[in-house]
Structures are given as structure tokens and as C-alpha cells.
N, C-alpha and C positions, 0 to 999 in steps of 0.2 A: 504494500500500500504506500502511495507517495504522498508528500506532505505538499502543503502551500507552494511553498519555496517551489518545490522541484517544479510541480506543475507552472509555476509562471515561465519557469527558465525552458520545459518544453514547448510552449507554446510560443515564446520568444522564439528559440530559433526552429519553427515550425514557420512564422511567418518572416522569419529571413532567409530559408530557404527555397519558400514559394513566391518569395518577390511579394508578399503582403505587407504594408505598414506597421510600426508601431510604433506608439506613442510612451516613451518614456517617461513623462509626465504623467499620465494615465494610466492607471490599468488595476483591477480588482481582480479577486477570486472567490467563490462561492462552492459551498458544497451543494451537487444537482443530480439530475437523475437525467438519463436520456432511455427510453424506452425498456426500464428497469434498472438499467446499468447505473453504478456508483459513477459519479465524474465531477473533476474539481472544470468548473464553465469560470472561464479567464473571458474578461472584459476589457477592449482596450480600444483604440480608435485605430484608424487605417493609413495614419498622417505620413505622408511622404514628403521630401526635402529635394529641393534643386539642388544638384550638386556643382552647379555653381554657383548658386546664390545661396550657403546653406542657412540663412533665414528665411528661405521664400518658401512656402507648401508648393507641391505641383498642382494638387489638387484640391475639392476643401474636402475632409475628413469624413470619415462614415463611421459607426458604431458597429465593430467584429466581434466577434463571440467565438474560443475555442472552449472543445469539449475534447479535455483531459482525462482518460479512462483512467481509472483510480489504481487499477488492479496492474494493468500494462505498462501503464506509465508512456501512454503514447497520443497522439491528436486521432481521436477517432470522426471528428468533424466541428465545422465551421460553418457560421452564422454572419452573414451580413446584412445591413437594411434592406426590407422589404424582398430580398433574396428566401427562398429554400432552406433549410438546415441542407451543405452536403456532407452525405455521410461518405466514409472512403473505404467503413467494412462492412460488409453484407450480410452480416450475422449478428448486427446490432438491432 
């Protein structure tokens, strides 16, 4: 079982690996459920930075949601505005 901590730091580089935002300023964690499944649900925004202006946003920001299986310790899916939950395992 993973605590807080882990779960932030996977879903951090969950969405540095997929080229998703985040907002280091931002971000919560929450104990949830997804379709019975234990999962720490990570809150954070989508905020991307020019890299050459790194004050500037590219974009303006959206409210992400990862879902942290508790057990695996891994992103079983992800949440965007007005988006789908996608799930990435099929036995959830």
C-alpha cells in the first residue's frame, strides 16, 4: 500500500512522461475509490510554461485528476475537464 507522498511523486512523473502539465503550486490528494478499487485521486492543474518565456503559460490551465491504485502503486487513469475518466486497464 502506498502512502500520500508516493502517490503525488507517481502521478508527477506520470504527467511528465505523457507531456501533461503540472502545477507545482497546486496539487492535492485524496483517499477514493474508482469502481471499487482503493486509489489515492491526485488533483492538480494542466499548467504548461513557454520555454522561452518561462513566465508565460502556453495555454490557460484545466483541472487533471490522476487515479493512483493504492495497491500497485501505479496511474490507472486520468481525468480532465468535461473529458471521460480514461482508464489504461481493462480490469478496472
Amino acid at each position: 500500500m502506498i502512502n500520500e507522498k508516493e502517490a503525488i511523486e507517481i502521478a508527477k512523473s506520470f504527467a511528465r512522461d505523457n507531456r501533461y502539465g503540472w502545477d507545482e503550486s497546486f496539487y492535492q490528494a485524496k483517499m477514493d475509490s474508482i469502481d471499487g478499487k482503493s486509489v489515492w485521486l491526485i488533483s492538480t492543474l494542466d499548467i504548461k510554461y513557454s520555454k522561452e518565456l518561462p513566465w508565460m503559460m502556453e495555454e490557460m490551465p484545466n483541472p487533471i485528476h490522476y487515479f493512483i491504485d493504492m495497491s500497485l502503486g501505479e496511474c490507472i487513469a486520468v481525468k480532465g475537464r468535461g473529458d471521460g475518466t480514461v482508464r489504461f486497464k481493462r480490469n478496472i
